[in-house]
C-alpha positions in Angstrom: 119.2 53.9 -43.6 121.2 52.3 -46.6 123.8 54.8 -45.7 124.5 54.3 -42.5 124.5 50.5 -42.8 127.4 51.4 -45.6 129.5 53.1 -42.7 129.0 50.8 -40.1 130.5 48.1 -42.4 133.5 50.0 -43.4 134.4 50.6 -39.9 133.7 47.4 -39.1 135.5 45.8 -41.8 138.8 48.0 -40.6 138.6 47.0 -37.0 138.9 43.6 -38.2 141.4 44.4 -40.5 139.8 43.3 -43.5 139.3 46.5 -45.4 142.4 48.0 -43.8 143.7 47.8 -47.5 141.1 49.4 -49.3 140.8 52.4 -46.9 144.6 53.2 -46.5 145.1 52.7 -50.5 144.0 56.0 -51.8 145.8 57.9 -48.6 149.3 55.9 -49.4 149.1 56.8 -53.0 148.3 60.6 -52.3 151.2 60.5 -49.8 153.3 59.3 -52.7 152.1 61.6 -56.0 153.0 64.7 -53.3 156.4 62.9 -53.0 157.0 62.6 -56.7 155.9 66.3 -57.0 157.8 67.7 -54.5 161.4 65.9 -56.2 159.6 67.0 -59.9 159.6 70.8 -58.2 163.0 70.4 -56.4 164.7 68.7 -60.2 163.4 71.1 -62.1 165.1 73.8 -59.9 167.8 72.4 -59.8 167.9 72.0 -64.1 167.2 75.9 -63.7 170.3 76.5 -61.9 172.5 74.0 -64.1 171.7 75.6 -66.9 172.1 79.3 -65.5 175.6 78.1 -64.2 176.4 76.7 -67.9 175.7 79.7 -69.9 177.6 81.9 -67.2 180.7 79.5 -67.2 180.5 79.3 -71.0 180.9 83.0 -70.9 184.0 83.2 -68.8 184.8 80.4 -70.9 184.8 82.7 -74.0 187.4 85.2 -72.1 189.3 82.7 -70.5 190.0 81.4 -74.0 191.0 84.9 -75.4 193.4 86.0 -72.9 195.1 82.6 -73.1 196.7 83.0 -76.0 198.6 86.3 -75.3 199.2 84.9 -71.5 201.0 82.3 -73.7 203.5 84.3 -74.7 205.0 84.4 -71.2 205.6 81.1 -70.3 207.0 80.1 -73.9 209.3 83.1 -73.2 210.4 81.8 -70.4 211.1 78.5 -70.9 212.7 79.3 -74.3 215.9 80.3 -72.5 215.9 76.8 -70.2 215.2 74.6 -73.4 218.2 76.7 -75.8 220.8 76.5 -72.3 219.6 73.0 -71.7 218.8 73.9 -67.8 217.7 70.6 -65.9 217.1 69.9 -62.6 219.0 67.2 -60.2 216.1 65.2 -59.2 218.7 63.7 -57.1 219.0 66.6 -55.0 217.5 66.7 -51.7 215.2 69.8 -51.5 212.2 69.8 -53.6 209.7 72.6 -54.0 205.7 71.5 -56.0 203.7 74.4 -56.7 200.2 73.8 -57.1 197.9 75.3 -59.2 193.9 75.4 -58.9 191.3 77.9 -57.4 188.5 78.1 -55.0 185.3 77.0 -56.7 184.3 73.8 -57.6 182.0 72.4 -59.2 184.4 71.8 -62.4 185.0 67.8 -62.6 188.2 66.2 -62.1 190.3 69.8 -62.4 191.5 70.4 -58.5 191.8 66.3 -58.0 194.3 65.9 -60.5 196.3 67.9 -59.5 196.2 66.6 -56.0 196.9 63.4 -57.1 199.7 64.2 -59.3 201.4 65.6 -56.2 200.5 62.8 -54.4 202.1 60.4 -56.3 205.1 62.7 -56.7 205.6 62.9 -53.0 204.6 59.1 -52.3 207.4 58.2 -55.2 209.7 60.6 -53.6 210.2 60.0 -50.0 213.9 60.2 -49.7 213.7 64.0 -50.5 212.9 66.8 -48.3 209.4 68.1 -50.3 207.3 71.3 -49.8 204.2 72.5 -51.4 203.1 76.0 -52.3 199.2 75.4 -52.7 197.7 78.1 -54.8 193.9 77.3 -54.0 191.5 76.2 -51.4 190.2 73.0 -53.3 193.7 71.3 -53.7 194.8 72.9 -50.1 191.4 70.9 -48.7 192.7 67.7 -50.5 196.3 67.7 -50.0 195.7 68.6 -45.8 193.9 65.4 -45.3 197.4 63.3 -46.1 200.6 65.7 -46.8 199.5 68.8 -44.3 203.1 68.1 -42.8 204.3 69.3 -46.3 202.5 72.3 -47.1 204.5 75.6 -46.7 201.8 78.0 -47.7 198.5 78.1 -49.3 197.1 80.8 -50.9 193.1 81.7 -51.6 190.8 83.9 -52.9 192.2 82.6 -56.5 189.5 81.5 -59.2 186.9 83.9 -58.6 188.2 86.2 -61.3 190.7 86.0 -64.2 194.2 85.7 -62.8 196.0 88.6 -63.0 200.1 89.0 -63.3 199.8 91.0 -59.9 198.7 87.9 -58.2 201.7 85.6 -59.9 204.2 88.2 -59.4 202.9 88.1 -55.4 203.2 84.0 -55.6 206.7 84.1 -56.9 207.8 86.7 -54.4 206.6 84.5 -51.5 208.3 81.2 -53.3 211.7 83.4 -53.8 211.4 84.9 -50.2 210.3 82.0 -47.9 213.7 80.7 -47.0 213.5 77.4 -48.5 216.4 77.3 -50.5 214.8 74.6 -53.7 216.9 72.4 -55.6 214.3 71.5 -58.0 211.0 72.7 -58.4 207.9 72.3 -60.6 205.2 73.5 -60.7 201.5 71.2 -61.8 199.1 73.0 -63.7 196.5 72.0 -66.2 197.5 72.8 -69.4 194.2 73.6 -71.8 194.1 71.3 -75.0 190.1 71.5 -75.9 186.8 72.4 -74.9 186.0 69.0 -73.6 189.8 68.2 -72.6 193.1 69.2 -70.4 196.7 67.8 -69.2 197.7 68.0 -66.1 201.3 68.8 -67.2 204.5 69.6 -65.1 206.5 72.7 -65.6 210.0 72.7 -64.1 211.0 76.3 -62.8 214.9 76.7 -62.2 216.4 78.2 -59.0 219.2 80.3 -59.0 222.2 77.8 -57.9 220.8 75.7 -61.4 221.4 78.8 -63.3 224.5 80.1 -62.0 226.3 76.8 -62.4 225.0 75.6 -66.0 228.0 75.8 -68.3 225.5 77.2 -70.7 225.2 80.4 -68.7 228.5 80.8 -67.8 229.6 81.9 -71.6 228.5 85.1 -71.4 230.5 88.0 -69.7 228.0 90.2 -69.1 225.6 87.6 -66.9 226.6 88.4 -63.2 225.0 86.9 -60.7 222.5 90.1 -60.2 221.5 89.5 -63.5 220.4 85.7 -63.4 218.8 86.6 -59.9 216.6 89.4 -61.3 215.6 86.9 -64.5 215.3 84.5 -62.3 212.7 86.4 -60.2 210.8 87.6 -63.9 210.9 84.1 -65.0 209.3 82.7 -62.0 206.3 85.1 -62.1 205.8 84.6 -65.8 205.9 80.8 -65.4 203.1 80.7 -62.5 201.4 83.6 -64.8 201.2 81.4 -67.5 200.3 78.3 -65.2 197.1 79.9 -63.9 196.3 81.2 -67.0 196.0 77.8 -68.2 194.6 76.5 -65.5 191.8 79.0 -65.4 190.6 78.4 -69.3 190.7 74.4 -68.2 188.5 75.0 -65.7 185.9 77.3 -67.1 185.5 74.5 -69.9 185.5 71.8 -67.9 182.6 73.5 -65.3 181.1 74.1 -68.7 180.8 71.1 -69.4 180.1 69.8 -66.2 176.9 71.9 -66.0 175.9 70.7 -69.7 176.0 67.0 -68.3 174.5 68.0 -65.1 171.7 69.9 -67.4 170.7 67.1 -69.5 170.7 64.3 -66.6 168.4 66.7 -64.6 166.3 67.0 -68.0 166.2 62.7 -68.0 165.3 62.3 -64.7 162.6 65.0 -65.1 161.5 62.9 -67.9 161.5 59.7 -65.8 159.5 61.1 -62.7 157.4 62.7 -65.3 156.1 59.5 -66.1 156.1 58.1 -62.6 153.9 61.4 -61.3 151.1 60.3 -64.2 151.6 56.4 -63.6 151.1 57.5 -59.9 148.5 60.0 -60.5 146.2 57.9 -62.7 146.4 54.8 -60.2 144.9 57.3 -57.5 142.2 57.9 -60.1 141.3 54.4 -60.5 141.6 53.5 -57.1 139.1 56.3 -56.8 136.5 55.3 -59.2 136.7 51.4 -58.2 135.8 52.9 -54.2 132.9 54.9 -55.9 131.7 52.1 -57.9 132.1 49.7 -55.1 129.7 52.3 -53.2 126.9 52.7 -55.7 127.0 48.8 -56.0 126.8 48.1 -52.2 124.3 50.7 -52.0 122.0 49.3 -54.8 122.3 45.6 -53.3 121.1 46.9 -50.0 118.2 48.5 -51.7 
């Protein structure tokens, strides 16, 4: 008897909207502890993942770092020649050529951007010369299309996935050499590795052929035809983009290291945070709980 006279006032207490409160607080706070455990499950996850795509990158990392400093020895080669002749370019000249260095993958930080922007800002500083871009990747081609798709002449991909190789640059400068575009000055952005935690974005120029067979520097020697200078001209190139993605490539592996590492430990605070919220959350349910139980047994023993 007691008990039914204990539902017949709950129910009428929520028609009237009196107890509405008490009898929808335990449901909403349920509702919620499922929520805060299902982004707990979904954090943690994604801390798993962080920290699986650290350890790998700090791997590649490790190799990236070891064949950088014999990759090294071909662009120092190469521009050892330039800085002894004193080669420069005519910025004043009308044809420009920007070679762009970065990869496919993301996930790396500001690696791909920069290099975006510093074209950018070449081209926007530029705009009385006649400027084309050789994109070497799909994350600066997907940047650069939005604004300066007009300047693009190629873009290249499937480039980041794996170490570069000198097959690769040797295939770049042969499509640079062989488009047509006859280049006054070109140079070719990169990110040149300093440290674990940093990089340059740093401009290399590379010489074309009309630079070479007019320097006074070059024109010394007997021997140097113009066969000669096209053919070193042709190595050069391939060891300069060699070396460019070389450096690029160790940049990038750090800087994804790194990225993951950050990514790691804000997953691990935010786990920590919700943590805290889940038994907040989950101990206000238990509460809310009792108090309904206690409130019961009282009711019931007044009605007695």
């Amino acid at each position: 008897m007691a008990s039914g006279r204990l539902f017949n006032l709950s129910t009428v207490l929520a028609t009237r909207g009196q107890g509405v409160r008490l009898l929808s607080t335990t449901p909403q706070q349920n509702a919620t502890l499922k929520d805060v455990r299902i982004k707990l499950k979904s954090i943690t996850n994604i801390q798993k993942i962080t920290k699986t795509m650290q350890m790998v990158s700090a791997a590649k990392y490790a190799r990236a770092e070891r064949e950088l400093k014999p990759a090294r020895v071909y662009g120092t080669a190469a521009k050892a020649l330039a800085e002894k002749a004193e080669l420069k370019g005519d910025d004043s000249k009308p044809n420009h050529l920007i070679i762009a260095i970065s990869s496919d993958r993301g996930l790396c930080g500001g690696v791909h951007s920069g290099v975006a922007k510093g074209i950018k800002a070449l081209i926007g500083n530029s705009s009385d010369a006649n400027i084309k871009v050789v994109v070497c990747g799909e994350k600066a081609k997907a940047i650069l299309m939005r604004s300066h798709a007009s300047n693009i002449m190629y873009a290249l991909s499937e480039l980041g996935r794996k170490p570069p190789l000198f097959e690769e640059a040797s295939f770049i400068a042969e499509q640079v050499l062989e488009s047509g575009y006859e280049f006054d000055v070109c140079k070719m952005y990169y990110n040149k590795f300093k440290t674990v935690v940093s990089y340059e974005l740093t401009p290399q120029e590379i010489h074309s052929l009309a630079t070479l067979t007019t320097a006074e520097s070059m024109l010394q020697y007997d021997d140097v035809d113009e066969d000669v200078l096209r053919n070193y001209q042709e190595f050069s190139t391939a060891n300069l983009i060699y070396f460019g993605m070389k450096e690029s490539a160790c940049s990038e592996q750090s800087a994804r290291m790194t990225a993951m590492d950050n990514a790691t430990k804000n997953a691990g605070e935010m786990i920590q945070k919700l943590q805290i919220v889940y038994n907040r959350t989950r101990q206000a349910v238990i509460t809310t709980e009792l108090i309904e139980i206690i409130s019961g047994c009282v009711a019931l023993e007044s009605a007695d």
